[in-house]
KOLTIBA-299972 format. One record per residue (C-alpha): x, y, z; residue in three letters; residue number from 1. Coordinates in nm, 3 decimals. Layout:
<rs>
        x        y        z  rest   nr
        X        Y        Z   Ala  NUM
...
</rs>
This chain:
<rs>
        x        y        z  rest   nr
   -2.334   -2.443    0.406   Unk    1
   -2.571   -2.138    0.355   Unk    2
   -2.422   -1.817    0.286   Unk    3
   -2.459   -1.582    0.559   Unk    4
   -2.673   -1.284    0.575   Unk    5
   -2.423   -1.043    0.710   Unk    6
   -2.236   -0.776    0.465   Unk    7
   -1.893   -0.766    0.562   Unk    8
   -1.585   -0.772    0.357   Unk    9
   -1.274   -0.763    0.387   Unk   10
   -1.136   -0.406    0.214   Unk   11
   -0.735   -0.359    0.291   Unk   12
   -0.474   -0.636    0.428   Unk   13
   -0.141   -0.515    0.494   Unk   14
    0.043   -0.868    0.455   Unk   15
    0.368   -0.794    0.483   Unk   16
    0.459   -0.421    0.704   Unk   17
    0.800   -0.270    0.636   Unk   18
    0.829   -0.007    0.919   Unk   19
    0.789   -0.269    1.193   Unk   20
    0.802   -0.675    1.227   Unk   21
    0.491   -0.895    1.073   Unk   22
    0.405   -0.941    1.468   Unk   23
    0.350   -0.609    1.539   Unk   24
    0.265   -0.451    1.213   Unk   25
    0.041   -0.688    1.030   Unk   26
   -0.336   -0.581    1.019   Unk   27
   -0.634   -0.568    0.823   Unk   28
   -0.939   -0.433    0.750   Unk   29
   -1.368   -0.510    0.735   Unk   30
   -1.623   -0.278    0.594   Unk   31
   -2.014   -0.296    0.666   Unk   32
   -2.194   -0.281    0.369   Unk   33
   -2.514   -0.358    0.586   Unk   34
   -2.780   -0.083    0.684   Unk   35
   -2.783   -0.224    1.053   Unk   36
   -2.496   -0.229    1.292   Unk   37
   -2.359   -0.604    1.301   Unk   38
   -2.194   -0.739    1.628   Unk   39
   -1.932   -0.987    1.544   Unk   40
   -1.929   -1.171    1.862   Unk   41
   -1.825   -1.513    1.857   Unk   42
   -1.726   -1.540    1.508   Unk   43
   -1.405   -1.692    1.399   Unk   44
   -1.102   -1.562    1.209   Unk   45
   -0.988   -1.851    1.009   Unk   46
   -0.599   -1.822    0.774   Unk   47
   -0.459   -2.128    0.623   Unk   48
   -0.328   -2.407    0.833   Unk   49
   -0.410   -2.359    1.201   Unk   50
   -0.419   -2.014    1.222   Unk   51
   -0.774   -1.964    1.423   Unk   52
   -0.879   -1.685    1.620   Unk   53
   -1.230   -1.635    1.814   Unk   54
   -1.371   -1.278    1.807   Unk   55
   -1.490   -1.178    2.177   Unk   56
   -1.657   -0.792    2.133   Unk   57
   -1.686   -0.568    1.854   Unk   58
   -1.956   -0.442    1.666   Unk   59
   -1.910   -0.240    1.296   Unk   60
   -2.156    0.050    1.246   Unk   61
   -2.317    0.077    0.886   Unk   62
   -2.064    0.218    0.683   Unk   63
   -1.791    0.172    0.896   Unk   64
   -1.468    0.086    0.889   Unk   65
   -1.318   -0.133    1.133   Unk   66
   -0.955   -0.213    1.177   Unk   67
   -0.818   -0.591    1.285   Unk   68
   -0.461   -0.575    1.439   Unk   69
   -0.212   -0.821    1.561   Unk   70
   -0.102   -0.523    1.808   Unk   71
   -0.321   -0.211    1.915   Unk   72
   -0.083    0.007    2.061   Unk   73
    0.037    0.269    1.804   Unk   74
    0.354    0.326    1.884   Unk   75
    0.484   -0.006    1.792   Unk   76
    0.289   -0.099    1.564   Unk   77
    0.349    0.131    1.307   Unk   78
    0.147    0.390    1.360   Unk   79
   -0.231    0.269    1.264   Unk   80
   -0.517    0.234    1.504   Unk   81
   -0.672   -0.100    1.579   Unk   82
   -1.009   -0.151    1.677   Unk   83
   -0.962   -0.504    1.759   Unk   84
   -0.661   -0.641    1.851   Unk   85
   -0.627   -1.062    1.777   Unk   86
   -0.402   -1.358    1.827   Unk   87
   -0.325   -1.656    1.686   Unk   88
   -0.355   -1.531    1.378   Unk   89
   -0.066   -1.469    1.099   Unk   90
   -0.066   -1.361    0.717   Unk   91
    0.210   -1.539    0.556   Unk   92
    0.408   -1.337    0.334   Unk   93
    0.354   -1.507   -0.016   Unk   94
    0.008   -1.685    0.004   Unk   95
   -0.227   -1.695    0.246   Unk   96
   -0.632   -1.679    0.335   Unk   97
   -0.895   -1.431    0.563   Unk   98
   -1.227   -1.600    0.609   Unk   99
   -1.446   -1.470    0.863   Unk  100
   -1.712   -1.744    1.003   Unk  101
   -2.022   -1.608    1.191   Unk  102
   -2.167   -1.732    1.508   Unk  103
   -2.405   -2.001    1.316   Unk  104
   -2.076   -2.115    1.097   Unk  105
   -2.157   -1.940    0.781   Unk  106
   -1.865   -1.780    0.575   Unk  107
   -1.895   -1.396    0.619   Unk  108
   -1.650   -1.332    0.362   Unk  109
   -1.285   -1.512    0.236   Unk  110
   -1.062   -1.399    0.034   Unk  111
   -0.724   -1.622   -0.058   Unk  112
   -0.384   -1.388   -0.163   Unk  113
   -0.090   -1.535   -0.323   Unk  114
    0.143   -1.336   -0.514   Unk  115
   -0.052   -1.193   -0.824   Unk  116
   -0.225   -0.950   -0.550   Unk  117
   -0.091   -0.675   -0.551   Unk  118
    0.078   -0.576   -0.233   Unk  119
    0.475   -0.517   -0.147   Unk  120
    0.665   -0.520    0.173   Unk  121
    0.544   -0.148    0.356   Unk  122
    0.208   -0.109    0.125   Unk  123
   -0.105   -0.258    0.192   Unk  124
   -0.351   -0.390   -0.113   Unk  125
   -0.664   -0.217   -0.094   Unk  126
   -1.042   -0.335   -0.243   Unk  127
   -1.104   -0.064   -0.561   Unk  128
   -1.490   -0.061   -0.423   Unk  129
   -1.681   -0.232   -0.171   Unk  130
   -1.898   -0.393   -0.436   Unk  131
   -1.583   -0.554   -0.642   Unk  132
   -1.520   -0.931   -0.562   Unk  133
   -1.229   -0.948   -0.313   Unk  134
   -1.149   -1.262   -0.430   Unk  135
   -1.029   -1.170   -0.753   Unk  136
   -0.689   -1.001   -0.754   Unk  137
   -0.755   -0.736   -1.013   Unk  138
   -1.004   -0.586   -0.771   Unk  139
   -0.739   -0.466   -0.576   Unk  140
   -0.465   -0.232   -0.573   Unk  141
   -0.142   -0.081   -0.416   Unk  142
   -0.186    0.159   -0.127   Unk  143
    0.004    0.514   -0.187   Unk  144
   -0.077    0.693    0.077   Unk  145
    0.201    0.667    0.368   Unk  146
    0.029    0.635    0.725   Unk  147
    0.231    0.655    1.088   Unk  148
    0.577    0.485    1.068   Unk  149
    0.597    0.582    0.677   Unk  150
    0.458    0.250    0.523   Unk  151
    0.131    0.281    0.306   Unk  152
   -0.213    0.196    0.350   Unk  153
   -0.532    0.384    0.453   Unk  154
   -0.641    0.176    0.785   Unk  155
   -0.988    0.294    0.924   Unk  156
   -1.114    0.455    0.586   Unk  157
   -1.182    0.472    0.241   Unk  158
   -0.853    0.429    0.038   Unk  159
   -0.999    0.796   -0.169   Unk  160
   -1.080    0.963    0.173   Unk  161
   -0.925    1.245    0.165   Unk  162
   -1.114    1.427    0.471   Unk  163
   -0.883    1.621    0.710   Unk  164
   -0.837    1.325    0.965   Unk  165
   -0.656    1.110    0.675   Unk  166
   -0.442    1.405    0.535   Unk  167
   -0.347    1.516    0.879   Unk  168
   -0.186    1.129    0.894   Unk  169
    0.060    1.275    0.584   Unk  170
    0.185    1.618    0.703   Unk  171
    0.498    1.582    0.896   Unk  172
    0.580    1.285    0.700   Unk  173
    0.974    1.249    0.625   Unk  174
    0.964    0.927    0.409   Unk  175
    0.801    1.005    0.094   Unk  176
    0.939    0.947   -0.315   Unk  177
    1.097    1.228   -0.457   Unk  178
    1.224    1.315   -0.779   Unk  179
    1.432    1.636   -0.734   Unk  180
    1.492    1.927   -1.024   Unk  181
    1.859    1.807   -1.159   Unk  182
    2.146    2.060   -1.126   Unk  183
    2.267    2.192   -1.292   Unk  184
    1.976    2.256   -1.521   Unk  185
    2.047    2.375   -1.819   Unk  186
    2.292    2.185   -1.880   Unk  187
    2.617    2.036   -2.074   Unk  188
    2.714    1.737   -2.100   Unk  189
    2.585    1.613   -1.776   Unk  190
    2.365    1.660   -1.490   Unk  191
    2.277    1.484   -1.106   Unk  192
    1.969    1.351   -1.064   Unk  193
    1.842    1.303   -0.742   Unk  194
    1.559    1.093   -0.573   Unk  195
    1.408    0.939   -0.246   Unk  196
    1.232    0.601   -0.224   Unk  197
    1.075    0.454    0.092   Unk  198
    1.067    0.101    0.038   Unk  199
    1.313   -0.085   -0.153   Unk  200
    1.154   -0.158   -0.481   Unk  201
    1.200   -0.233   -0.838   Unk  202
    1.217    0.104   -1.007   Unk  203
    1.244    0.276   -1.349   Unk  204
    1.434    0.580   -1.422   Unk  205
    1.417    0.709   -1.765   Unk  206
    1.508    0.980   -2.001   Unk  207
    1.205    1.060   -2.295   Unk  208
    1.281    1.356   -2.526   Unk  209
    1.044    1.591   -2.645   Unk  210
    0.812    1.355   -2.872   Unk  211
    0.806    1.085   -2.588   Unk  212
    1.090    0.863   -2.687   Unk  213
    1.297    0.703   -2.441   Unk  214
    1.637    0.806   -2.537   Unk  215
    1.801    0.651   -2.201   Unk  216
    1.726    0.408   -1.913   Unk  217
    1.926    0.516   -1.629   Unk  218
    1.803    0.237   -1.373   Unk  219
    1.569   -0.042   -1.393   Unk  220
    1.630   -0.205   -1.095   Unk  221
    1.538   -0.313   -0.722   Unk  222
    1.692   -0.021   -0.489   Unk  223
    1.740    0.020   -0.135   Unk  224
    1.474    0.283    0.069   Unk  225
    1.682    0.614    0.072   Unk  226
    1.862    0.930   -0.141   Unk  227
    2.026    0.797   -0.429   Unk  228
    2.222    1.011   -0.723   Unk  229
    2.257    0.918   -1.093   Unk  230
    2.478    1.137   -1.301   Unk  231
    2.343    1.136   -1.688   Unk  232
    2.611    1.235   -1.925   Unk  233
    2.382    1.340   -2.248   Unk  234
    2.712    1.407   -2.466   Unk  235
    2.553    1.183   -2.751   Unk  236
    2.255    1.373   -2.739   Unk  237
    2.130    1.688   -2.958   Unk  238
    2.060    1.993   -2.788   Unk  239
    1.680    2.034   -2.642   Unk  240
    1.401    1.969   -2.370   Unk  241
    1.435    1.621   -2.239   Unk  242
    1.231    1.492   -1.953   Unk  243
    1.345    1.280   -1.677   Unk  244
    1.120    1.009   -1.521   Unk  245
    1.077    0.840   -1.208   Unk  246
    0.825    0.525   -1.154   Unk  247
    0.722    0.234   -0.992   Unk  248
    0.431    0.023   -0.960   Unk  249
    0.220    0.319   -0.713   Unk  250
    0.433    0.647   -0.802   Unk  251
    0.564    0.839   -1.090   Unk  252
    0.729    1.226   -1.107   Unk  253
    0.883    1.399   -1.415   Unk  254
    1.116    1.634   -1.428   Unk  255
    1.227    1.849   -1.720   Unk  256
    1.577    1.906   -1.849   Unk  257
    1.721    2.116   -2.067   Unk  258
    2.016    2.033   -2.285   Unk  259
    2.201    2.331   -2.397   Unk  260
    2.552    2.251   -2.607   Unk  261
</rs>
């Protein structure tokens, strides 16, 4: 059929929420590129298989952001704001599709996941710019900013707003990763090194030295959410200024050590 006329896409999906079930936490989220406000009554919500869901009342501003959630009270939901609650709709965990159909049966916009996007359980994917094809998976990325229950994504905005209503989401916020200064620092032979993840993830800890070699992996591994502690014993090292690093796919902090024997 003909495309429709109607500029809305699809900018952030959080497929998989970490902080509360699918049921509750699962939402996404439409942008109007359009100069006129756009009432979306009576268009459909269509996933793979029979997921199918027919929009009663909401209309998206020019500009706007407009959040889709499978449950609009905050306080269970993880802590995000839906403008539109619906049902009988689902986004399956390792593939899945979003196509919005307006009132004459035209496809607003689609876009199909699977697992080259890149989202994680607790972080939404996010569209780099409203002008990038959402179909293609390298137009997206990772959310890193932690909203409500701790689990990331910027629902209701721009993923690089950084006005005071989306930092006021962050302040007060317990969860966040942390690479702490090691103790003792200097040190000899060996030191604690401490960190905090939120989600459990695949993460790299690694000691460079001065010239940006890595002279030890410490862990390159999935670990739980949490404080964990990894004691590096540097007695086959030479004295000197090492630096210790922690990363994943959305965060990375250094911290610098000093070797003294």
């Amino acid at each position: 059929g003909d495309p429709s006329p109607y500029q809305i896409v699809i900018t952030e999906v959080m497929v998989n929420p970490a902080a509360v079930s699918d049921s509750y936490g699962e939402w996404f989220e439409l942008y109007n590129a359009d100069t006129v406000t756009i009432s979306m009554l009576d268009w459909l919500l269509l996933g793979s298989g029979s997921d199918e869901h027919n929009v009663d009342s909401i209309s998206i501003a020019p500009g706007e952001y407009t959040v889709f959630g499978r449950n609009n009270d905050s306080s269970v939901n993880g802590g995000y704001n839906a403008d539109y609650e619906y049902s009988g709709f689902q986004l399956a965990n390792n593939e899945d599709e979003i196509m919005l159909i307006d009132d004459e049966g035209r496809v607003v916009d689609e876009i199909a996941y699977d697992s080259s996007f890149p989202y994680l359980s607790g972080a939404s994917m996010y569209l780099k710019n409203t002008a990038y094809d959402n179909a293609v998976d390298t137009s997206w990325a990772m959310s890193e900013i932690p909203y409500g229950d701790g689990d990331y994504g910027t629902p209701g905005r721009a993923w690089d707003d950084t006005t005071s209503a989306g930092i006021d989401d962050i302040i007060g916020l317990p969860k966040e990763y942390v690479l702490y200064p090691a103790y003792p620092n200097p040190f000899n032979p060996t030191t604690t090194i401490r960190f905090n993840i939120v989600v459990t993830d695949a993460l790299l800890l690694q000691v460079y030295d001065i010239t940006g070699r890595v002279v030890e992996t410490l862990v390159n591994k999935r670990l739980i959410s949490g404080e964990h502690e990894i004691i590096w014993n540097a007695s086959n090292q030479s004295s000197g200024v090492y630096f210790v690093r922690l990363s994943n796919s959305t965060f990375r902090q250094t911290q610098k050590l000093i070797l003294l024997k």
